[in-house]
Backbone bond lengths (Angstrom), bond angles and torsions (degrees), N, CA, C in turn:
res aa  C-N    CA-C-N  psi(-1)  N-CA   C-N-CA  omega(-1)  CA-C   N-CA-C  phi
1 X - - - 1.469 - - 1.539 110.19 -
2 X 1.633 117.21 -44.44 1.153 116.09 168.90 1.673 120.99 -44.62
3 X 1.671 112.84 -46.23 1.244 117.42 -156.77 1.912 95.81 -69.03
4 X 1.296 100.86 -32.05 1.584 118.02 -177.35 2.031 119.68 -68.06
5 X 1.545 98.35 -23.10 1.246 113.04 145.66 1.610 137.75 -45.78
6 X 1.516 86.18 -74.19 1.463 110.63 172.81 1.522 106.97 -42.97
7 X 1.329 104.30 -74.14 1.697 119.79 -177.68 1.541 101.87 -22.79
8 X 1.232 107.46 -47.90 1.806 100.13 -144.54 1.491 89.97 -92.85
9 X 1.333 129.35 -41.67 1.701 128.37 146.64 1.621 128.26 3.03
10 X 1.269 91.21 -82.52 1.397 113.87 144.92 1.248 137.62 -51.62
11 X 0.960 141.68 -28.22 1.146 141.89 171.29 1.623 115.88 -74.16
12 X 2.054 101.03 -48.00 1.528 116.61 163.40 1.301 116.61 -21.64
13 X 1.510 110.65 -64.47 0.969 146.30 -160.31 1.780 89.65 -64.47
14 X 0.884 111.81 -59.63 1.867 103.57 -160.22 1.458 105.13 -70.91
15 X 1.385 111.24 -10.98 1.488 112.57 -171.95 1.500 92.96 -92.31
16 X 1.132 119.31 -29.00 2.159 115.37 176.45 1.369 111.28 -66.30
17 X 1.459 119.32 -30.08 1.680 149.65 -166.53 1.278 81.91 -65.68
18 X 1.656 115.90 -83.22 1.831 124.68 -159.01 1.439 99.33 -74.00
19 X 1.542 149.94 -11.25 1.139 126.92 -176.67 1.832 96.78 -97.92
20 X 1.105 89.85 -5.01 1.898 80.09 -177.46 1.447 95.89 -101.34
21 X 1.392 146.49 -18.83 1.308 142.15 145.01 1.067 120.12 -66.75
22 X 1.121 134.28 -17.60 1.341 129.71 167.23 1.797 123.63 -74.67
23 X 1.390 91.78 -33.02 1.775 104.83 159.00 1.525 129.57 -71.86
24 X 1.425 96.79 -25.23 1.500 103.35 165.23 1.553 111.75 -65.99
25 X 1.552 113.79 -64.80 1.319 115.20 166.71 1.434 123.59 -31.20
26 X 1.550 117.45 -42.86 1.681 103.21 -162.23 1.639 98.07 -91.38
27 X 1.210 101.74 -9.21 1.729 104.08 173.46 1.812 106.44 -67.16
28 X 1.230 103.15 -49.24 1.458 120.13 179.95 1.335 112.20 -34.72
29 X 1.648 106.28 -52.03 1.393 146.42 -164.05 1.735 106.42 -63.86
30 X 1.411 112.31 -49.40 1.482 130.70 174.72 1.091 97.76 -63.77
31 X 1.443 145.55 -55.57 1.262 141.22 -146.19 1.511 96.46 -88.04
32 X 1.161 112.05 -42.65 1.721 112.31 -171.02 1.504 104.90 -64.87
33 X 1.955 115.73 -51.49 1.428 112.31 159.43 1.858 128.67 -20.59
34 X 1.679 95.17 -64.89 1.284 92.08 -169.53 1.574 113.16 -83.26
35 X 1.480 116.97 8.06 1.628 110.04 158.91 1.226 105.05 -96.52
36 X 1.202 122.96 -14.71 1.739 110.44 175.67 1.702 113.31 -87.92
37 X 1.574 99.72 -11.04 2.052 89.81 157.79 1.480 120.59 -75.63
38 X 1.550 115.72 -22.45 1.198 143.73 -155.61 1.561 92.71 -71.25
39 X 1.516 112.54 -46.89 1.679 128.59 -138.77 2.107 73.66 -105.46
40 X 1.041 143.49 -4.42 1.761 121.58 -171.01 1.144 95.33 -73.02
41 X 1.641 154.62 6.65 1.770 119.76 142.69 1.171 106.06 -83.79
42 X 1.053 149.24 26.19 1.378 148.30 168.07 1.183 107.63 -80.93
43 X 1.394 124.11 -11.02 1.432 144.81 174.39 1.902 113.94 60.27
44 X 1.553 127.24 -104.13 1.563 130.28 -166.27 1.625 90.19 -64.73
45 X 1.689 119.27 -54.49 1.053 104.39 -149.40 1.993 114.06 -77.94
46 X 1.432 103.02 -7.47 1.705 120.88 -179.23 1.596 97.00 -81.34
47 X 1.712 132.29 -35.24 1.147 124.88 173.87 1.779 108.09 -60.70
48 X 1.303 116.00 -72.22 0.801 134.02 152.96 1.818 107.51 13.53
49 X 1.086 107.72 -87.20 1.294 115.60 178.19 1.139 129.45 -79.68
50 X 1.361 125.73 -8.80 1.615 137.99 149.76 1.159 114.81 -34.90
51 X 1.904 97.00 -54.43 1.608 101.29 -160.89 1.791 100.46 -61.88
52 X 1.724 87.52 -68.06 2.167 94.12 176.68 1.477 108.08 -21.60
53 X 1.383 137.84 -42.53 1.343 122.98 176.17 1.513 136.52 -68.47
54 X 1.569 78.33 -28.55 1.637 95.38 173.71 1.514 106.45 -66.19
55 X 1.208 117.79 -66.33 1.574 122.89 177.25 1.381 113.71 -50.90
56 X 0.895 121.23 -26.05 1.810 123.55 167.36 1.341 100.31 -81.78
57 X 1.026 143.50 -51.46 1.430 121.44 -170.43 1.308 98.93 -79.94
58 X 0.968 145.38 -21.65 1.853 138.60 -170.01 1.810 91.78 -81.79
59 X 1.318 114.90 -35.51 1.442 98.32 -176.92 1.636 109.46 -79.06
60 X 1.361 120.74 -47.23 1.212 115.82 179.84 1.153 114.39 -55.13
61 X 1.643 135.04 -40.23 1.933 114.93 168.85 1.671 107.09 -63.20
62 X 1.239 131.24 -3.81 1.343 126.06 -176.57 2.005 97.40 -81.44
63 X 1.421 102.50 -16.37 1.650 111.00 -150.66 1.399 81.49 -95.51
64 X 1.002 111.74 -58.51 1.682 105.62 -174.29 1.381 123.44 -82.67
65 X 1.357 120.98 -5.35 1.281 132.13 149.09 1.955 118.16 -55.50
66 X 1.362 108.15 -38.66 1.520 132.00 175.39 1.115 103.57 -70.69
67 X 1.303 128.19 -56.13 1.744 122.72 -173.50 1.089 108.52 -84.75
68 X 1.403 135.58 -1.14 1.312 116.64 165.62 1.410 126.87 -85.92
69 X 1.735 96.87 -29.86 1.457 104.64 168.63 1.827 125.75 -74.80
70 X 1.660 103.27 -5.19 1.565 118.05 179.43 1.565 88.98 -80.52
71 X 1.799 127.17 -65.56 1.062 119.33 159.08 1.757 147.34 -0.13
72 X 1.418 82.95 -68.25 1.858 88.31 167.44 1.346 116.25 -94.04
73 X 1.268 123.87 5.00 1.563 119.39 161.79 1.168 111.26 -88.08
74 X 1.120 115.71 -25.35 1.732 113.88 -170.82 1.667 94.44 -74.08
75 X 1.611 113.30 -54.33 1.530 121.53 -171.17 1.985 99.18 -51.18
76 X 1.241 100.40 -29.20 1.752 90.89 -172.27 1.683 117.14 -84.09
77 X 1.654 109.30 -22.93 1.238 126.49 168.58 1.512 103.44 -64.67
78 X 1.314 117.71 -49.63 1.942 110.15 -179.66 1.309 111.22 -83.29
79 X 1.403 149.69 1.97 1.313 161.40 149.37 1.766 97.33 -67.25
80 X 1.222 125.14 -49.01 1.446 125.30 -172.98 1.635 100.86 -74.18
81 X 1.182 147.96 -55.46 1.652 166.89 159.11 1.442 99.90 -19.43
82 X 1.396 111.04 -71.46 1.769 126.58 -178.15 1.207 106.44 -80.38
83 X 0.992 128.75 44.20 2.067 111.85 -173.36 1.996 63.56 -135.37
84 X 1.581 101.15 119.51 1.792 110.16 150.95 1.321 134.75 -86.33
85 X 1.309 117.59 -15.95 0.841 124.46 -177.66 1.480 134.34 -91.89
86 X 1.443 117.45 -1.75 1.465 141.73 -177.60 1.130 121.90 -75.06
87 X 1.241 111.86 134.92 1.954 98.46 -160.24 1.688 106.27 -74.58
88 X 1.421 110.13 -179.50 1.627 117.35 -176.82 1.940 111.41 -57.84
89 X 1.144 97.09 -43.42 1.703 115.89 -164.90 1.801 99.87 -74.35
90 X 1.289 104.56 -48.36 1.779 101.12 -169.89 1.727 102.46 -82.39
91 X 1.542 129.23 -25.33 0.964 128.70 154.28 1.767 120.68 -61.12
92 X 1.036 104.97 -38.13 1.626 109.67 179.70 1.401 100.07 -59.72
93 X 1.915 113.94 -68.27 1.557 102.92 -167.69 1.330 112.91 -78.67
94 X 1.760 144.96 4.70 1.010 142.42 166.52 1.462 114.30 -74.98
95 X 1.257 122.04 -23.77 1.554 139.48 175.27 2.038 101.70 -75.98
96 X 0.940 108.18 -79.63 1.452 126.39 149.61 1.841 101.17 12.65
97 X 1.572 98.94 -80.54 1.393 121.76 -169.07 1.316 103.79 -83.76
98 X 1.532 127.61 -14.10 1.191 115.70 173.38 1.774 110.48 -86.63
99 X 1.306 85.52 -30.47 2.151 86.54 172.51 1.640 104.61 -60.54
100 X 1.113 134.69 -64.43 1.467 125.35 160.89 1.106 123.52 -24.37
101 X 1.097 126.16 -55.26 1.750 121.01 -175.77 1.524 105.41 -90.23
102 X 1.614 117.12 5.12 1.420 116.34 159.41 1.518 114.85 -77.37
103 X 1.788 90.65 -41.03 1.733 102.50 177.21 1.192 117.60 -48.61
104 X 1.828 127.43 -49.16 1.209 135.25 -142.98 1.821 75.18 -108.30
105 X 1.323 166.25 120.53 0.863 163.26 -166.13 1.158 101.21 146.40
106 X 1.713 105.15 -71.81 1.328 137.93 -174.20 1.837 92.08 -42.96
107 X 1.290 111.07 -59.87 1.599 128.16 -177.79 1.642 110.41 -40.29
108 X 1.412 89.20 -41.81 1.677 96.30 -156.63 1.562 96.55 -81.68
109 X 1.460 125.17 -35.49 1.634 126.50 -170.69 1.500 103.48 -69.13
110 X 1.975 129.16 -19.17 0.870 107.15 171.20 1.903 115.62 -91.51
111 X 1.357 109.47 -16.55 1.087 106.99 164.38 1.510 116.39 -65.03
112 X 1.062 119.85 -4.16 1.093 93.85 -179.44 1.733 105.70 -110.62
113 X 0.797 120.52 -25.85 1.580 127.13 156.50 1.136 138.15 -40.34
114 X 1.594 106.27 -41.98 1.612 124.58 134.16 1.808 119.12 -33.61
115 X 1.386 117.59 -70.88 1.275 143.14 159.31 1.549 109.10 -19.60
116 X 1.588 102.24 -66.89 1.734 100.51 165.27 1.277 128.18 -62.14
117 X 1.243 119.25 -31.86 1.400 123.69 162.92 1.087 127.49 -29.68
118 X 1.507 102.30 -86.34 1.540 133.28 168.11 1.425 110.18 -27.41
119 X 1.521 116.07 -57.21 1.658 116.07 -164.09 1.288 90.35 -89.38
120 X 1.921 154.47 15.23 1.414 131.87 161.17 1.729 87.20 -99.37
121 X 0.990 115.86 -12.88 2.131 112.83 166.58 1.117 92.80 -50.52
122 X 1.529 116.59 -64.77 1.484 128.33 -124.02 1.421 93.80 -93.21
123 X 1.302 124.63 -16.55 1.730 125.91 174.93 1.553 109.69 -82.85
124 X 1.601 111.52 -38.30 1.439 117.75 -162.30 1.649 95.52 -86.44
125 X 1.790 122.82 -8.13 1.263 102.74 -170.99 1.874 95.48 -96.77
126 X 1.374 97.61 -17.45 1.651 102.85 -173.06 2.025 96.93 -76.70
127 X 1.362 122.40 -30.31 1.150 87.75 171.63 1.625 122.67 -95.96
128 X 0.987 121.40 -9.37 1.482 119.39 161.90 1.651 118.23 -66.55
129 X 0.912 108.64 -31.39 1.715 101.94 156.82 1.509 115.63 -68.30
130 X 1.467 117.59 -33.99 1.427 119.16 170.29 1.689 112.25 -45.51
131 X 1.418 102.87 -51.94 1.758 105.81 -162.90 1.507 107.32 -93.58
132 X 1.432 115.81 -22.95 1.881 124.68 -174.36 1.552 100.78 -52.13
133 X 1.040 136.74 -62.03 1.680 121.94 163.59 1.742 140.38 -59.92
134 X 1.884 87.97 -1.74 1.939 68.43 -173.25 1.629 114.24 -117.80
135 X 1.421 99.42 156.40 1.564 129.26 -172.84 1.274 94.05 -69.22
136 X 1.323 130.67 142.07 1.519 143.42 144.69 1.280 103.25 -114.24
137 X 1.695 121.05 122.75 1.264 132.58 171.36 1.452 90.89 -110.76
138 X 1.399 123.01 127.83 1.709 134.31 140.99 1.133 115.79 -100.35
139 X 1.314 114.85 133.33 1.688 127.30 151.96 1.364 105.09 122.74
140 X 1.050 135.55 26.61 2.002 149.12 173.36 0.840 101.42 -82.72
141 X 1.394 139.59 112.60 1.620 133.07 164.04 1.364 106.65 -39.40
142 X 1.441 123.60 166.90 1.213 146.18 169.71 1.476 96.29 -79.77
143 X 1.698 97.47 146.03 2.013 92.52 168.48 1.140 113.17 89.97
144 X 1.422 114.79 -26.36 1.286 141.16 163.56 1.683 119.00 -42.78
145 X 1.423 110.61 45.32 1.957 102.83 178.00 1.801 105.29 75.92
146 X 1.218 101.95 20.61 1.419 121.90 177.53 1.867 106.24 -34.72
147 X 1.292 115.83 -31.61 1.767 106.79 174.47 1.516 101.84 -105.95
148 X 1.543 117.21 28.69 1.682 105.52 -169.29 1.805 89.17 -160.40
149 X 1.493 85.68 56.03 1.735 84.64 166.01 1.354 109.01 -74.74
150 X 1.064 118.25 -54.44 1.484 120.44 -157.88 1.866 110.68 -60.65
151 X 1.590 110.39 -41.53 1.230 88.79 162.53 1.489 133.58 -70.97
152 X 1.741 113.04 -15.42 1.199 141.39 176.98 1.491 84.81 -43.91
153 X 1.521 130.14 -63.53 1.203 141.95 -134.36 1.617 108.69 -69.59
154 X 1.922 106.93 -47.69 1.409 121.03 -161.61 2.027 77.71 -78.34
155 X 1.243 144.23 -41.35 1.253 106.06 -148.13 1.633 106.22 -93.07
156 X 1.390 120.43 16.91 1.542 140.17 163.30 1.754 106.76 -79.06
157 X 1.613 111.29 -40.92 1.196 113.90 172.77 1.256 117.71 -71.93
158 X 1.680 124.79 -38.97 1.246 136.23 177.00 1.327 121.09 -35.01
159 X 1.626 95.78 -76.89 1.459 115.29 158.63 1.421 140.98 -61.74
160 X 1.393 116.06 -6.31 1.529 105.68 143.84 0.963 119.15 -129.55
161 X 0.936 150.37 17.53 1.648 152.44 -160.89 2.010 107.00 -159.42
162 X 1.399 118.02 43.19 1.163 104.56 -138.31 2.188 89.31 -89.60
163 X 1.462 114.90 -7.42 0.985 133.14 152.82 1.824 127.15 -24.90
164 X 1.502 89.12 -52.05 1.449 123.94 -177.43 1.199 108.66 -59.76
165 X 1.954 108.96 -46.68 1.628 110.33 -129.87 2.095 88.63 -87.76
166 X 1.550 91.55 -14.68 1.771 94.33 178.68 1.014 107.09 -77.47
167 X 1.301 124.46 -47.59 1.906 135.21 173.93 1.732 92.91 -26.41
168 X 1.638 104.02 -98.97 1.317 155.22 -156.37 1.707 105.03 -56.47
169 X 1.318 110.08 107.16 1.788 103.84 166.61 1.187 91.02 -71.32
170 X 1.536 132.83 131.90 1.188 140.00 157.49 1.639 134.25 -89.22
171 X 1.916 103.83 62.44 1.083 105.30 -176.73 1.301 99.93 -70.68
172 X 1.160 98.10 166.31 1.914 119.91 161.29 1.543 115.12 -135.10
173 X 1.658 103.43 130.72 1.610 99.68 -174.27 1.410 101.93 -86.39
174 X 1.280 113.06 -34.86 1.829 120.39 -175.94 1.623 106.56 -142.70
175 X 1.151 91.15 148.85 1.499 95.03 171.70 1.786 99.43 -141.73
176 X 0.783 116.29 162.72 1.461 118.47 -168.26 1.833 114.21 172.97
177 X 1.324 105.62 148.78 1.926 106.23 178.71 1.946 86.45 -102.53
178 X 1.351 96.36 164.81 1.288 118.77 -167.64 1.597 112.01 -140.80
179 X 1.158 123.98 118.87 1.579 133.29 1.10 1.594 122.35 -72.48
180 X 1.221 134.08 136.53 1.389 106.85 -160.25 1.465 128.24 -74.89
181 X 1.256 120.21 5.27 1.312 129.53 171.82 1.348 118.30 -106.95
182 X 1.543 137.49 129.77 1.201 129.62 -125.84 2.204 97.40 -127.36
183 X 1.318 88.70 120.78 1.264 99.19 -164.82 1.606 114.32 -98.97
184 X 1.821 115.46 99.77 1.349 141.24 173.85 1.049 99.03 -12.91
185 X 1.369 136.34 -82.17 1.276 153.46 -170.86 1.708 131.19 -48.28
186 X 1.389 95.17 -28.19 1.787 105.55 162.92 1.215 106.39 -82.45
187 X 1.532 110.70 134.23 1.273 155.42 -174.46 1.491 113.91 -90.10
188 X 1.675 126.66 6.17 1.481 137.44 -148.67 1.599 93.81 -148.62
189 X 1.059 136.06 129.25 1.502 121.31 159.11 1.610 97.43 -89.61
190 X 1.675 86.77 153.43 1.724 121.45 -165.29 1.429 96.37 -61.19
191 X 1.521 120.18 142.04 1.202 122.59 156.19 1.357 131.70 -78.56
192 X 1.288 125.61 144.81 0.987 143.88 -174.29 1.435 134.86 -96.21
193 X 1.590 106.89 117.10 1.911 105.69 -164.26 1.317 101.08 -104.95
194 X 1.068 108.33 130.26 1.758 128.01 161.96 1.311 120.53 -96.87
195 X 1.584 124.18 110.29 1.465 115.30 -175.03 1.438 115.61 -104.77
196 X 1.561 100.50 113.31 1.747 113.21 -177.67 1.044 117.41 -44.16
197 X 1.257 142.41 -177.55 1.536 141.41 167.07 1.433 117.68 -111.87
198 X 1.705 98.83 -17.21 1.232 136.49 -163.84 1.235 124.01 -118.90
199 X 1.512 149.47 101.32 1.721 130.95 171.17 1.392 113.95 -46.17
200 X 1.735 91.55 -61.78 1.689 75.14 167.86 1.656 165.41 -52.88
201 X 1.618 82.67 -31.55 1.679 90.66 166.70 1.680 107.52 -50.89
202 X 1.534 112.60 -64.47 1.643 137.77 -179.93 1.653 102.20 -22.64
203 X 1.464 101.74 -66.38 1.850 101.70 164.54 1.158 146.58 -49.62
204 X 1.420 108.01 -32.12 1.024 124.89 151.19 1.721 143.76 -61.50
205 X 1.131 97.69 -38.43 1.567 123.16 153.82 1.404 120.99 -73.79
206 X 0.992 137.75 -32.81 1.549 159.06 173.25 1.571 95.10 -58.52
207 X 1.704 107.68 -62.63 1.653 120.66 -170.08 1.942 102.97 -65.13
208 X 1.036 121.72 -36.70 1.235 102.37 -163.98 1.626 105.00 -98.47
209 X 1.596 99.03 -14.70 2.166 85.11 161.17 1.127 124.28 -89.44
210 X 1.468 130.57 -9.40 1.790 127.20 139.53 1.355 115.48 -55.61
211 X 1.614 122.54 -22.19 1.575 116.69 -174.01 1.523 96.28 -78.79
212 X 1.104 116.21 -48.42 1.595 125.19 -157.47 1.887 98.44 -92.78
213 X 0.997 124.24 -7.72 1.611 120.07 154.69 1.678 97.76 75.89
214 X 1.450 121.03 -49.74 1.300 120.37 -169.09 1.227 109.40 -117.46
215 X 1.572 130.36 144.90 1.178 135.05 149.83 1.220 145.57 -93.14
216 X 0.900 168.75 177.26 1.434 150.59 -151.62 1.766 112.59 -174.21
217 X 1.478 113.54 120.49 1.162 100.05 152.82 1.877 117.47 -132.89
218 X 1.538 118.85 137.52 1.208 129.51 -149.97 1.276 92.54 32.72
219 X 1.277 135.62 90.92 1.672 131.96 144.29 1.696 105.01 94.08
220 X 1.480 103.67 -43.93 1.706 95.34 -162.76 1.548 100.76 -102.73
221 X 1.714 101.26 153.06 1.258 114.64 179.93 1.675 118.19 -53.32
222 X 1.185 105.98 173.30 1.785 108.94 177.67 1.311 99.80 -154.47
């Protein structure tokens, strides 16, 4: 009975473990939500990841819907253990039925582990679509056309890659310096992300400033 103590102790315990990770997650979940309203002019690829959130959050209340009900079975299995007064037979088949709903429990903690799986896919594929299109330019002075990056951007392409600029419609979904609040004390101006619309264009641009070794803006390197 002791060892049957312990067990369910433990177990308490793992169910406080996954419901307090599981709150971390749906917190995760909010935050990723409200950058993916942030990201809807980003247009296919902002749908795109709407949906993945949606399906992650519909599975995670399914997850914590599961551990709560593992929760109160376990609490009804140690209410059945400590109750002295219960005869041999209604203790026998209440134990009985509690090993079953240990079984199907047992079922549900790996479904749901699965569940976690799936949605750290479904996070790690939403942020690699985040970064698979974007430009990092370093070395632009600050002050630098600061509300006119993006054309800032095409006349960096112009001038070295100007090959490209006939290829390549050179939309831009975002352009932006990074971090966006600008810190007195750095000695470096902030780099600057350009978000493709396209992987491919991005590769393409990527390939011909390893070909050409140097970059240039008006004359000086970057």
């Amino acid at each position: 009975m002791r060892r049957q103590r312990n067990r369910t102790k433990l177990s308490m315990e793992d169910i406080e473990f996954r419901t307090t990770l599981l709150r971390s997650l749906k917190k995760c979940l909010e935050a990723a939500d409200k950058l993916s309203k942030a990201l809807e002019k980003t247009g296919e690829t902002a749908d795109k990841c709407s949906e993945i959130l949606k399906k992650s959050n519909e599975t995670l209340d399914v997850m914590i819907k599961n551990q709560l009900e593992i929760k109160h079975t376990l609490t009804e299995i140690k209410n059945i253990i400590q109750t002295p007064n219960s005869r041999p037979e209604e203790r026998k088949n209440q134990v009985k039925d509690s090993k079953c709903e240990e079984a199907k429990n047992t079922q549900l903690e790996k479904q749901n582990e699965e569940r976690i799986r799936k949605y750290e896919d479904s996070v790690r594929s939403l942020w690699d679509s985040f970064k698979r299109t974007n430009i990092r330019i370093i070395g632009v002075p600050e002050d630098e056309r600061e509300q006119d990056i993006e054309n800032l951007f095409k006349e960096i392409m112009t001038e070295n890659f100007p090959h490209l600029v006939k290829e390549i419609d050179l939309q831009v979904q975002e352009a932006q310096r990074t971090p966006n609040k600008r810190n007195p004390k750095r000695t470096t101006p902030r780099h600057i992300i350009i978000k493709m619309p396209r992987a491919k264009d991005k590769e393409r641009i990527l390939k011909a400033a390893r070909e050409r070794q140097s970059v240039t803006y008006k004359g000086v390197p970057i």
